[in-house]
N, CA, C and O atoms as CSV, one atom per row, in Angstrom:
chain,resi,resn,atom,element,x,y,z
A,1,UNK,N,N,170.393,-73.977,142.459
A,1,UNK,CA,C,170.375,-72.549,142.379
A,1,UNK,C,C,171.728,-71.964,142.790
A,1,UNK,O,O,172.241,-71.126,142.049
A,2,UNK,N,N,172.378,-72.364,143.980
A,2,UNK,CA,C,173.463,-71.824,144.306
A,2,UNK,C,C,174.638,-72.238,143.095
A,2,UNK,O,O,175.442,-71.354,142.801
A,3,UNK,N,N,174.731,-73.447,142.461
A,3,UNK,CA,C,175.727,-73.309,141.961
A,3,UNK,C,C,175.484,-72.576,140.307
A,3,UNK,O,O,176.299,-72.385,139.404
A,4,UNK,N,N,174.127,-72.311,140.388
A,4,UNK,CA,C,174.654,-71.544,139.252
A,4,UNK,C,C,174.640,-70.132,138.846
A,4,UNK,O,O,174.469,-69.638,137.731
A,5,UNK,N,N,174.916,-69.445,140.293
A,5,UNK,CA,C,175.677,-68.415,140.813
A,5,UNK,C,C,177.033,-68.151,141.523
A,5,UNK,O,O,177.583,-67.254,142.163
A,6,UNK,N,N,177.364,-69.823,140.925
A,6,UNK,CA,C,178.909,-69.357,141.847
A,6,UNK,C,C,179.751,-68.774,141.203
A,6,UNK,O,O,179.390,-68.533,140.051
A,7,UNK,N,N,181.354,-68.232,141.633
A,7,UNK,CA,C,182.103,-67.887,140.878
A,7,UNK,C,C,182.873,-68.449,139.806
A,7,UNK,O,O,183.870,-67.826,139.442
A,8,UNK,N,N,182.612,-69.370,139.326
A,8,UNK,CA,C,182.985,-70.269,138.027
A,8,UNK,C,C,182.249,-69.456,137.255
A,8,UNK,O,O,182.764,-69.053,136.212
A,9,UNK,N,N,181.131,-69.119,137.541
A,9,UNK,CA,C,180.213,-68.908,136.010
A,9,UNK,C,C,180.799,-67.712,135.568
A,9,UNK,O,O,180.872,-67.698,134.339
A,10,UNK,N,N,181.266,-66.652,136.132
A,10,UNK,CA,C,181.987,-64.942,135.867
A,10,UNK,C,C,182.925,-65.376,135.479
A,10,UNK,O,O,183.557,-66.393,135.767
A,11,UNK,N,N,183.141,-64.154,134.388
A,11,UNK,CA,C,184.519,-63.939,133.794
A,11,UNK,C,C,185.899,-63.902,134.664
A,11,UNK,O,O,185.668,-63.156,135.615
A,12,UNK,N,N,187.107,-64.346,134.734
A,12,UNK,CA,C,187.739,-64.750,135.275
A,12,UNK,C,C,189.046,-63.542,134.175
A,12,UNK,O,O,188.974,-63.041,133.053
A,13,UNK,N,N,189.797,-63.531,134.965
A,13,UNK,CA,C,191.224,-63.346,134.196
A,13,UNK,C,C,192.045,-64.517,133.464
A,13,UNK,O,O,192.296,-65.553,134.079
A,14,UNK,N,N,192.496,-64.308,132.013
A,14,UNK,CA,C,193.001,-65.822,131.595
A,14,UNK,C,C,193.800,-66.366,132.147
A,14,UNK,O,O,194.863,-65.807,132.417
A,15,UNK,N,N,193.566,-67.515,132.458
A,15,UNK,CA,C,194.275,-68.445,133.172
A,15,UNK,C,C,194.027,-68.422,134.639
A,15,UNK,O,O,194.854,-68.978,135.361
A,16,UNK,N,N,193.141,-67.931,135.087
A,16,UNK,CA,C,192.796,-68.028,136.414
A,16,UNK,C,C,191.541,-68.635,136.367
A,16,UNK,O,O,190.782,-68.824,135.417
A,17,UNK,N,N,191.420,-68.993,137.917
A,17,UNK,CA,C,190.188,-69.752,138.422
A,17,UNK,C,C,189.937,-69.580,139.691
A,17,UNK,O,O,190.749,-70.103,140.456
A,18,UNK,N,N,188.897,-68.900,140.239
A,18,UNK,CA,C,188.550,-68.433,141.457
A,18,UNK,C,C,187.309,-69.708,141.719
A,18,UNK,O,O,186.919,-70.505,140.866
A,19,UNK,N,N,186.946,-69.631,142.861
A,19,UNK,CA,C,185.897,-70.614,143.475
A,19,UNK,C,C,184.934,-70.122,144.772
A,19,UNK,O,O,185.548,-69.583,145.693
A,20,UNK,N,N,183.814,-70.232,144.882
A,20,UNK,CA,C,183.031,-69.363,145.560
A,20,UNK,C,C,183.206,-70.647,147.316
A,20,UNK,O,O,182.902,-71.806,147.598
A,21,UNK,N,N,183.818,-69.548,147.959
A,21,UNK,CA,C,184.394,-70.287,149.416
A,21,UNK,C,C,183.268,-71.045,150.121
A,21,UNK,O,O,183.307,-72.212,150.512
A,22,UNK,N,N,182.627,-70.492,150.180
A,22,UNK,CA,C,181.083,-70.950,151.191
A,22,UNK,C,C,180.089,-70.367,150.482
A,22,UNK,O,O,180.263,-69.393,149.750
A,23,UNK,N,N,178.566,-71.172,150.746
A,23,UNK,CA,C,177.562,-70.345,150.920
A,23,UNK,C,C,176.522,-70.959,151.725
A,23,UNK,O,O,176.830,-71.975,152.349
A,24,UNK,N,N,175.340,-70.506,151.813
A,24,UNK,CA,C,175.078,-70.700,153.370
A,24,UNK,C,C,173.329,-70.871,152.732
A,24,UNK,O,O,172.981,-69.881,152.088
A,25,UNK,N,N,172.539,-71.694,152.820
A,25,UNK,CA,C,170.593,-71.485,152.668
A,25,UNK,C,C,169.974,-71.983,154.579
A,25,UNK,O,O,169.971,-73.003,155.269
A,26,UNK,N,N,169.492,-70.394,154.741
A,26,UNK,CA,C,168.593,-71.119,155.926
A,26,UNK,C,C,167.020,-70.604,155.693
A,26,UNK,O,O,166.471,-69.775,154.968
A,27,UNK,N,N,166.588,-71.602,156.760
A,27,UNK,CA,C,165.270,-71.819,156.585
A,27,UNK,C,C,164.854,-71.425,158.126
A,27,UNK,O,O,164.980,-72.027,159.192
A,28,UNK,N,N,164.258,-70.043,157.740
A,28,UNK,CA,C,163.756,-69.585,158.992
A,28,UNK,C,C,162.588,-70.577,159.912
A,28,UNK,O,O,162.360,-70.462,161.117
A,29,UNK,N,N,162.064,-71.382,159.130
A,29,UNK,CA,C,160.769,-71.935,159.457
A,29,UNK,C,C,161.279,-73.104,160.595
A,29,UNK,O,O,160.675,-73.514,161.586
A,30,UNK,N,N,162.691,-73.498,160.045
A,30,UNK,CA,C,162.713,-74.647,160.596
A,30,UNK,C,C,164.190,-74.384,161.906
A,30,UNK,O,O,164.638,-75.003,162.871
A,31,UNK,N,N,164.490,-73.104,161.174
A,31,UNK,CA,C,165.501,-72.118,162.161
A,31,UNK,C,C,167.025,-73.481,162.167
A,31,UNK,O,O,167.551,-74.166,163.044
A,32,UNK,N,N,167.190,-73.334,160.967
A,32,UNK,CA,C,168.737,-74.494,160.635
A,32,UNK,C,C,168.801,-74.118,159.516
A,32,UNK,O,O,167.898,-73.525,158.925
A,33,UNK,N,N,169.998,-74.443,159.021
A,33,UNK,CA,C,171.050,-73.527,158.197
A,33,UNK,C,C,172.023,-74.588,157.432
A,33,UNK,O,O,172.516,-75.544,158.031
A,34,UNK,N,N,172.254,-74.326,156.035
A,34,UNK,CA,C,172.976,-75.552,154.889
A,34,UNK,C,C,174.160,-74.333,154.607
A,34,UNK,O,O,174.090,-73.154,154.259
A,35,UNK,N,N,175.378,-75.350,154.981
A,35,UNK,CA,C,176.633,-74.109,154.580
A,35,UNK,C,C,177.479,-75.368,153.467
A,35,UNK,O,O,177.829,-76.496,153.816
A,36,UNK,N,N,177.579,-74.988,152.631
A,36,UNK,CA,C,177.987,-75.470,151.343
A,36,UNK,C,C,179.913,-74.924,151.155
A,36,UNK,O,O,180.299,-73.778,151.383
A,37,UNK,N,N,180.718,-75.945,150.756
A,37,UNK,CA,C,181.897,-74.741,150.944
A,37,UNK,C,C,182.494,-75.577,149.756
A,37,UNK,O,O,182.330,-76.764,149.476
A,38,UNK,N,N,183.251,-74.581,149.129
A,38,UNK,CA,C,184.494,-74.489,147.716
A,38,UNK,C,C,183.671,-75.214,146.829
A,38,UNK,O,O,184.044,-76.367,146.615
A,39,UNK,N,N,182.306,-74.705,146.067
A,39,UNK,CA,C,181.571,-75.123,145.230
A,39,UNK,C,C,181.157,-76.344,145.316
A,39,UNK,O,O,180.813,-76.819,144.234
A,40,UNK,N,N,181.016,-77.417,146.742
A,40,UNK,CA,C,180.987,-78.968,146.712
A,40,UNK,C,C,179.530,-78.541,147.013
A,40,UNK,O,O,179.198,-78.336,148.180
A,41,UNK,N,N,178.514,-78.378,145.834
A,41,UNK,CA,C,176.902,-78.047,146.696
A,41,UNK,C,C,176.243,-79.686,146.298
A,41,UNK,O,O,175.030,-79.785,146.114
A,42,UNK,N,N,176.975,-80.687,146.209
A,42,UNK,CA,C,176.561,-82.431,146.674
A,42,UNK,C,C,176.671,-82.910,148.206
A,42,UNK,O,O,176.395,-84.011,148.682
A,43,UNK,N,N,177.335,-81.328,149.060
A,43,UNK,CA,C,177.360,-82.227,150.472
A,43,UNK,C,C,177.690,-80.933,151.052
A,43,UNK,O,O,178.701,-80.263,150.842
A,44,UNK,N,N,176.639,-80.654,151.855
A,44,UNK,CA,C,176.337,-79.830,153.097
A,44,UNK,C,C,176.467,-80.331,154.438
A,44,UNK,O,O,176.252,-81.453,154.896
A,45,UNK,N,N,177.103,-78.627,155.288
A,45,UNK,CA,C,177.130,-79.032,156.784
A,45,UNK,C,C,175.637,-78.411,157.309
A,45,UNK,O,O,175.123,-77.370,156.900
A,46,UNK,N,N,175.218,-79.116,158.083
A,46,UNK,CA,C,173.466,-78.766,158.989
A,46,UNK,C,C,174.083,-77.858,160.282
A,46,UNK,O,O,175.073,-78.155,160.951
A,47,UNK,N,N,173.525,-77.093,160.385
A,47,UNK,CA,C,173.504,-76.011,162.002
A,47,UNK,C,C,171.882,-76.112,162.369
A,47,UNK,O,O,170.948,-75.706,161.676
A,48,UNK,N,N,171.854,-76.431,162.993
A,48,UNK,CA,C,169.947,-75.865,163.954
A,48,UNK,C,C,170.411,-74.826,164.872
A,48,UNK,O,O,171.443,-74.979,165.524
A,49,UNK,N,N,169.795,-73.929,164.937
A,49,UNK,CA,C,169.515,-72.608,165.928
A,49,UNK,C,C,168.326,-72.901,167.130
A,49,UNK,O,O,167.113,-72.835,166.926
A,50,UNK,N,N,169.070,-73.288,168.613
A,50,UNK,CA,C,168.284,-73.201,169.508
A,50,UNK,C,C,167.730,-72.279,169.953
A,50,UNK,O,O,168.277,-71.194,169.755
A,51,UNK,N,N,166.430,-72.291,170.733
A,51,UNK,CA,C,165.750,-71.209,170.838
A,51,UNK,C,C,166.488,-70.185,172.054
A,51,UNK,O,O,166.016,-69.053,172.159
A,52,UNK,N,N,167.390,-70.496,172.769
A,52,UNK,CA,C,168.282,-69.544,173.273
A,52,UNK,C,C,169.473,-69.077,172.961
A,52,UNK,O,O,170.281,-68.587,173.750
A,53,UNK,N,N,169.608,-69.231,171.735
A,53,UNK,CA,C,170.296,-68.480,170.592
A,53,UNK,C,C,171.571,-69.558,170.251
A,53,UNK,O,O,172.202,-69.389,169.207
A,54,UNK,N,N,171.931,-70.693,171.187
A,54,UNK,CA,C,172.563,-71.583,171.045
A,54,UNK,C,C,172.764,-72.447,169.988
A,54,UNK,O,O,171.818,-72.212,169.236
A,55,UNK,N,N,173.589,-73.491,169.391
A,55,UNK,CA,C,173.466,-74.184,168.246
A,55,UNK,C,C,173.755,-75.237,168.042
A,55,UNK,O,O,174.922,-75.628,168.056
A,56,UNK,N,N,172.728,-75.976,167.794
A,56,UNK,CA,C,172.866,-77.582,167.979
A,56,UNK,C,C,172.942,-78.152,166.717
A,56,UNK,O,O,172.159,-77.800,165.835
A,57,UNK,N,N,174.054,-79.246,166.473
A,57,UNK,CA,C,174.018,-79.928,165.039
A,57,UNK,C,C,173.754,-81.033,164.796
A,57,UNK,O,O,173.766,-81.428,163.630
């Protein structure tokens, strides 16, 4: 899903090529977070959100 909303798919100026920097899917349920960066969505970084607002990976 994310990549086929990234900025590759929009019209571009000719000869240019933009790339969507990060993007981020969390899952409230499980309260951790997938940050995806420069369109590589084959390999994600994990964050977990401790319950005192802290963040464990």
């Amino acid at each position: 899903m994310l990549e086929s909303v990234a900025q590759k798919n929009y019209p571009q100026a000719e000869g240019s090529y933009e790339k969507t920097m990060w993007s981020i899917v969390y899952c409230p349920e499980t309260r951790c977070a997938d940050f995806y960066f420069v369109e590589n969505y084959e390999h994600s970084y994990g964050l977990m959100l401790q319950e005192k607002g802290s963040f464990l990976k």
